[in-house]
PyMOL CGO cylinders between C-alpha atoms (Angstrom):
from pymol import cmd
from pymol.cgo import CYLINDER

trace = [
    CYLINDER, 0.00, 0.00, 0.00, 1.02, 3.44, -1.15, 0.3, 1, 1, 1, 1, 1, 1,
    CYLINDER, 1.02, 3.44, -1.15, 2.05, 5.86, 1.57, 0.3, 1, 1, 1, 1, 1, 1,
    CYLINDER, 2.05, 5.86, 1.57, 0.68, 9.74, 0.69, 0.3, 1, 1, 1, 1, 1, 1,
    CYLINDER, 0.68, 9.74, 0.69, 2.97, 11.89, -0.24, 0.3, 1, 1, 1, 1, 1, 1,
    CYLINDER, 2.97, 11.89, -0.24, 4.38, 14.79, 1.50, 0.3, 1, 1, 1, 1, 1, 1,
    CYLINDER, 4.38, 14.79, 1.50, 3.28, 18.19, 0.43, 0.3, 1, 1, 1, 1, 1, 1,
    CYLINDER, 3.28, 18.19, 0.43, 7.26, 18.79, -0.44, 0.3, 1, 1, 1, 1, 1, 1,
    CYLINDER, 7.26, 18.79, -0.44, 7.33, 15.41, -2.32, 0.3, 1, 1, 1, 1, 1, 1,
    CYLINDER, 7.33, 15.41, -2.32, 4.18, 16.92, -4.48, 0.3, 1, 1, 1, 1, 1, 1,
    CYLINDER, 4.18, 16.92, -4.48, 6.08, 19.95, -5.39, 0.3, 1, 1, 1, 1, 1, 1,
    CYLINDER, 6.08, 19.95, -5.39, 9.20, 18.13, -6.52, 0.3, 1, 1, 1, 1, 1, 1,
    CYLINDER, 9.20, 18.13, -6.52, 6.67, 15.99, -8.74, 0.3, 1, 1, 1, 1, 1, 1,
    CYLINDER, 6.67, 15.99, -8.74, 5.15, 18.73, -10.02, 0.3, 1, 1, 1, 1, 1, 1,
    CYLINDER, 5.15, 18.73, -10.02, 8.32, 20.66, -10.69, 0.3, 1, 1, 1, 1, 1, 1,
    CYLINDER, 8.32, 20.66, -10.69, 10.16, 17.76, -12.48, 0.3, 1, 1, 1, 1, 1, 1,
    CYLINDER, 10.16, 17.76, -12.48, 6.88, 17.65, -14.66, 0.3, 1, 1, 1, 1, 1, 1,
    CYLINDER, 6.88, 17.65, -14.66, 6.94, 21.50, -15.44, 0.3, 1, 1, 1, 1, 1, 1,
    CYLINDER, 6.94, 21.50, -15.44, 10.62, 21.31, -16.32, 0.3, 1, 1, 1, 1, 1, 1,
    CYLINDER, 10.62, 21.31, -16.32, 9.98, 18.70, -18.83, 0.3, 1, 1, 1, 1, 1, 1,
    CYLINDER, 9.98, 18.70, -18.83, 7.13, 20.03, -20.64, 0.3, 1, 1, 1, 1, 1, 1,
    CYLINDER, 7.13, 20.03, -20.64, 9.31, 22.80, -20.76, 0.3, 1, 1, 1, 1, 1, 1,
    CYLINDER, 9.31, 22.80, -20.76, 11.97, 21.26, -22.28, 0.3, 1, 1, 1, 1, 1, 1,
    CYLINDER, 11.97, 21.26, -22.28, 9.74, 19.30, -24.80, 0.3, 1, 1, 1, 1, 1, 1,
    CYLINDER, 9.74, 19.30, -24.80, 8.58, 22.78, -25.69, 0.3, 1, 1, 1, 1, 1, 1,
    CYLINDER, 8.58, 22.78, -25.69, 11.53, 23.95, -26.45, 0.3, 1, 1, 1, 1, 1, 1,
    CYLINDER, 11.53, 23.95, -26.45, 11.92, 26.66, -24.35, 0.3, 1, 1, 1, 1, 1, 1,
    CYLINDER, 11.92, 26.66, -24.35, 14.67, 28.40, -21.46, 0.3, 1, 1, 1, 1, 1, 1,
    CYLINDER, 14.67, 28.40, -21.46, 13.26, 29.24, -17.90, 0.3, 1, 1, 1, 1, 1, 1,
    CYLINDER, 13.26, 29.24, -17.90, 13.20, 32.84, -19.12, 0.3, 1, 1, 1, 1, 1, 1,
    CYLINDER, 13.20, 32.84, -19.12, 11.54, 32.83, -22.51, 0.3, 1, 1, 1, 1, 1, 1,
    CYLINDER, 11.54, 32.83, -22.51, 8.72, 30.96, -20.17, 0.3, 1, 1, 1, 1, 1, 1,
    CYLINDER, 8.72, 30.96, -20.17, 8.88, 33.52, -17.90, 0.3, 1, 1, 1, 1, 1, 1,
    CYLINDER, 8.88, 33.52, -17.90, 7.80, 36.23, -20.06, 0.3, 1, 1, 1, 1, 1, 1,
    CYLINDER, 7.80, 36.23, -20.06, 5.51, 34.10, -21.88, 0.3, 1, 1, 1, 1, 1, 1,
    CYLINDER, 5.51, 34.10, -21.88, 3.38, 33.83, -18.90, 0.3, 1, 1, 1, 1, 1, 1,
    CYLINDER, 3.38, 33.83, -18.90, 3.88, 37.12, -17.49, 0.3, 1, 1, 1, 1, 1, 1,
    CYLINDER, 3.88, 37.12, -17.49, 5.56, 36.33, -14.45, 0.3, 1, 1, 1, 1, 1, 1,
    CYLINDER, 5.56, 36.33, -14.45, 9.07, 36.69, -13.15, 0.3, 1, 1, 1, 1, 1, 1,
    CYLINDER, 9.07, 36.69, -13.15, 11.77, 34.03, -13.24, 0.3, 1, 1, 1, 1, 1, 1,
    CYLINDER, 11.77, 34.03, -13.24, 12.19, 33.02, -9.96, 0.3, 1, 1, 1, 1, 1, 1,
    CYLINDER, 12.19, 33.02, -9.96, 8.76, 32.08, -9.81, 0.3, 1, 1, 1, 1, 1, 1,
    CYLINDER, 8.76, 32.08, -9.81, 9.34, 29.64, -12.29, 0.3, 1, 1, 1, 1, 1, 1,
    CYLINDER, 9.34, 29.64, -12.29, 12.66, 28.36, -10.79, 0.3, 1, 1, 1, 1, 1, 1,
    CYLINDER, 12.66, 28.36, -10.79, 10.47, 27.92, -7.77, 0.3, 1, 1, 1, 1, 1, 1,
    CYLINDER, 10.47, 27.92, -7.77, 7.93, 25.76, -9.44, 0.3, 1, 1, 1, 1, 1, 1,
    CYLINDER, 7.93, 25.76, -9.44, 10.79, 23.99, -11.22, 0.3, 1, 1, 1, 1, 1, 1,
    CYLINDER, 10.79, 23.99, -11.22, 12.58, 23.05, -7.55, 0.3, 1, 1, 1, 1, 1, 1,
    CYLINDER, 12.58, 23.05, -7.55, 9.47, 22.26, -5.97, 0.3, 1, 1, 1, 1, 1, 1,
    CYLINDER, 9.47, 22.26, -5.97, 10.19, 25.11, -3.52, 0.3, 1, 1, 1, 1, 1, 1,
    CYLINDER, 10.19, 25.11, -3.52, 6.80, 26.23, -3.95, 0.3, 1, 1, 1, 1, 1, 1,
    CYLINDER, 6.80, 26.23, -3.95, 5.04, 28.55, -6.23, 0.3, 1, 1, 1, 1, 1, 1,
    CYLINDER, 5.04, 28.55, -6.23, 1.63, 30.21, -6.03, 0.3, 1, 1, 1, 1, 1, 1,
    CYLINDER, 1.63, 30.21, -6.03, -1.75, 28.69, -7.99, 0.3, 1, 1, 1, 1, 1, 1,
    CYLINDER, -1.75, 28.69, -7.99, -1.74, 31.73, -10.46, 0.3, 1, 1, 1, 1, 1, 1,
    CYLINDER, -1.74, 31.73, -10.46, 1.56, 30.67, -11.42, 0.3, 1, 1, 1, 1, 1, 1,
    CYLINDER, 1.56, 30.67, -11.42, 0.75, 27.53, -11.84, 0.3, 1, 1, 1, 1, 1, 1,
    CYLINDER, 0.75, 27.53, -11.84, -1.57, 28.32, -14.10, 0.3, 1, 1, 1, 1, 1, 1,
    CYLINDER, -1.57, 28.32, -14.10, -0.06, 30.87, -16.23, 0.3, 1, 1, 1, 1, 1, 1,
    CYLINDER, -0.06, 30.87, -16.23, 2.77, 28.28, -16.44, 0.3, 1, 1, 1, 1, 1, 1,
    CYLINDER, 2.77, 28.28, -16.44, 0.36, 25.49, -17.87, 0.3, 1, 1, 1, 1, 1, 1,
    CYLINDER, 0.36, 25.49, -17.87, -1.19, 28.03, -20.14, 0.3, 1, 1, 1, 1, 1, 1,
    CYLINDER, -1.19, 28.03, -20.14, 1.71, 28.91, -21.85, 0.3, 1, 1, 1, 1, 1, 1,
    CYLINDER, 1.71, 28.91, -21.85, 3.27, 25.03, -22.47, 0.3, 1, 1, 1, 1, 1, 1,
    CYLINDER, 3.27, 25.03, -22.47, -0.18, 24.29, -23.37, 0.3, 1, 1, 1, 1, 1, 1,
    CYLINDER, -0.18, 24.29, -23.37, -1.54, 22.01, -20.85, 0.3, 1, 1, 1, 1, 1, 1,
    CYLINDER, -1.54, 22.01, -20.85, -4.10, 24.11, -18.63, 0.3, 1, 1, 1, 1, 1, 1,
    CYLINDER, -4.10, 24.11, -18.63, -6.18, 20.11, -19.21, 0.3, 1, 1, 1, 1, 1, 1,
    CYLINDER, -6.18, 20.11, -19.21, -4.60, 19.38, -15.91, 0.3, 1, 1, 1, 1, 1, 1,
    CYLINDER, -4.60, 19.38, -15.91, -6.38, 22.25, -14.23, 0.3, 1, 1, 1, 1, 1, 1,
    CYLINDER, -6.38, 22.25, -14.23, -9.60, 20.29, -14.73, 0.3, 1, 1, 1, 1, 1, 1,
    CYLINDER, -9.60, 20.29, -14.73, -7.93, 16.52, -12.80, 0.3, 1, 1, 1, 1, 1, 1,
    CYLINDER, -7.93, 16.52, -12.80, -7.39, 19.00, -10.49, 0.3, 1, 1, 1, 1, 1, 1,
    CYLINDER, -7.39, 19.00, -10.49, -11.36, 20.27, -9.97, 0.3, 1, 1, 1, 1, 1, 1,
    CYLINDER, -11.36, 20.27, -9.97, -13.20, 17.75, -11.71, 0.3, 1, 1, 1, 1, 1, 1,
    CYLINDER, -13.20, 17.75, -11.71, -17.22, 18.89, -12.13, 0.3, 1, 1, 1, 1, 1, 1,
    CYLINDER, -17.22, 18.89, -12.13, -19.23, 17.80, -8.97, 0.3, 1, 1, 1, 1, 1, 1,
    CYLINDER, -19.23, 17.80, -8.97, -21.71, 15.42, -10.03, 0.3, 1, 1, 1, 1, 1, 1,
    CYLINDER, -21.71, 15.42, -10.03, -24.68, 14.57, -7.42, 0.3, 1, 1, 1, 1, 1, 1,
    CYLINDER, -24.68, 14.57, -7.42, -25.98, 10.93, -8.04, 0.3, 1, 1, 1, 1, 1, 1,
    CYLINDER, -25.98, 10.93, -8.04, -29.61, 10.25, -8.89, 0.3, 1, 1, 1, 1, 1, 1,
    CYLINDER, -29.61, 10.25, -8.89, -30.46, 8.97, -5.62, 0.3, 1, 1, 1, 1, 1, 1,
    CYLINDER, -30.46, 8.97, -5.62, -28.64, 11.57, -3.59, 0.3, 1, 1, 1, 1, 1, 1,
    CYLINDER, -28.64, 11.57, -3.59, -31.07, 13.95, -6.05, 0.3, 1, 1, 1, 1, 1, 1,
    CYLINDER, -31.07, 13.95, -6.05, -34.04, 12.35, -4.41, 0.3, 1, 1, 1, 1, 1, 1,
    CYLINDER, -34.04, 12.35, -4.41, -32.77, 11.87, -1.10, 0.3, 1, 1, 1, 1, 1, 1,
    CYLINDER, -32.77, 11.87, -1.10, -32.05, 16.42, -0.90, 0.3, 1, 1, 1, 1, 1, 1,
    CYLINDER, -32.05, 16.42, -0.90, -34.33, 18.10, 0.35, 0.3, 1, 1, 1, 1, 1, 1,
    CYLINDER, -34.33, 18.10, 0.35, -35.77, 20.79, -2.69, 0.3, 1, 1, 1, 1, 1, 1,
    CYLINDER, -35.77, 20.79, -2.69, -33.50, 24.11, -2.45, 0.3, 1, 1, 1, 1, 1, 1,
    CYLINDER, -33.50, 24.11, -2.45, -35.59, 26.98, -0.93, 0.3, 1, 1, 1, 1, 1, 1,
    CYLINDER, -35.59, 26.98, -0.93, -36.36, 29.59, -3.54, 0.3, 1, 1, 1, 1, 1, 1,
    CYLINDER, -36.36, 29.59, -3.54, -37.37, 32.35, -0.79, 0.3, 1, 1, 1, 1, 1, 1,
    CYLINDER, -37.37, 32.35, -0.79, -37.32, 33.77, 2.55, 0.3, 1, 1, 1, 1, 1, 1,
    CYLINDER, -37.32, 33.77, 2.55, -40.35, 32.88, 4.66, 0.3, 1, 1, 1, 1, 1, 1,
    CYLINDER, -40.35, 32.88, 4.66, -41.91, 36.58, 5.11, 0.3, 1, 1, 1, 1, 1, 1,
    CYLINDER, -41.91, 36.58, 5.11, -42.07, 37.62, 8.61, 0.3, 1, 1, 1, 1, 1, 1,
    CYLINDER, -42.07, 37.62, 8.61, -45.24, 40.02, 9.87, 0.3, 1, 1, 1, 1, 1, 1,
    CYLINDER, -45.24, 40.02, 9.87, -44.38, 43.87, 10.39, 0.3, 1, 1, 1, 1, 1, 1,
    CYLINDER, -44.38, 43.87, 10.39, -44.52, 45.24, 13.78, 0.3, 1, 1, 1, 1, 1, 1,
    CYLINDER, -44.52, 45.24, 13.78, -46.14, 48.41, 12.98, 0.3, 1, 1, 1, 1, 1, 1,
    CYLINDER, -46.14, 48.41, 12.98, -46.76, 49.10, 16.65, 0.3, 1, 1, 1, 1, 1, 1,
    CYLINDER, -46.76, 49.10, 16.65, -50.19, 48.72, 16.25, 0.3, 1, 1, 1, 1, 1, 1,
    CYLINDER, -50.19, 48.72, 16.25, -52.47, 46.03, 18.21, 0.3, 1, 1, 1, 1, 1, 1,
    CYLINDER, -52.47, 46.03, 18.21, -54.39, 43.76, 16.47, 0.3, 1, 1, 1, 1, 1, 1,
    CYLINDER, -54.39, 43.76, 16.47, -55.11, 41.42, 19.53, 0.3, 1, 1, 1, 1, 1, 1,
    CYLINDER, -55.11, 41.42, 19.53, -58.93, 42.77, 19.96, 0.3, 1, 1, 1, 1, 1, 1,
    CYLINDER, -58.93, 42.77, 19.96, -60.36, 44.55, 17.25, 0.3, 1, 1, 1, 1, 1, 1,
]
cmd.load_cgo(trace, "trace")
C-alpha cells in the first residue's frame, strides 16, 4: 500500500513535470517567464518544488499548453440520482415575517 505523499514530495513531482514540458517545448526558464507574465524566480520555484503560487501555476500550464490538468485537479461535482431524491428541494425564498407596525391587532 502506497504511503501519501508529503506536500514537499508533491512539489518536486510537479516541478520535475513542469521542467519537462518545458523542455519538450523547447523553451529556457526565461523565454517561459515572459511568456506567462511572471518573473523568473517564480518559475525556478515551481521547477525546484520550492513552492510557487496557484496563479503561477496556471499561467505556467497556459503557456506550455496544458491548462487540461487544471480540470484533474477540480473535476465537475456530479450529485448521483439517488442523492437527487434523497435532498431536500432548495428553498427559492425567505419565509416573510409580519411587520410590527406598533399597532395592536389582539382585539379589534
Amino acid at each position: 500500500m502506497e504511503t501519501a505523499k508529503t506536500v514537499e514530495e508533491w512539489g518536486a513531482e510537479l516541478g520535475e513535470q513542469m521542467r519537462a514540458l518545458r523542455l519538450r517545448a523547447n523553451l529556457d526558464q526565461v523565454s517561459l517567464a515572459k511568456r506567462a507574465g511572471i518573473s523568473l524566480t517564480a518559475i525556478k520555484n515551481l521547477e525546484s518544488g520550492k513552492g510557487a503560487t496557484l496563479k503561477t501555476l496556471i499561467k505556467a500550464l497556459r503557456v506550455l499548453d496544458r491548462a487540461d490538468w487544471l480540470s484533474t485537479l477540480a473535476p465537475p461535482v456530479s450529485i448521483s440520482p439517488l442523492q437527487m431524491l434523497k435532498a431536500k428541494p432548495a428553498r427559492q425564498r425567505a419565509r416573510r415575517r409580519p411587520q410590527d407596525d406598533g399597532m395592536d391587532r389582539g382585539d379589534t
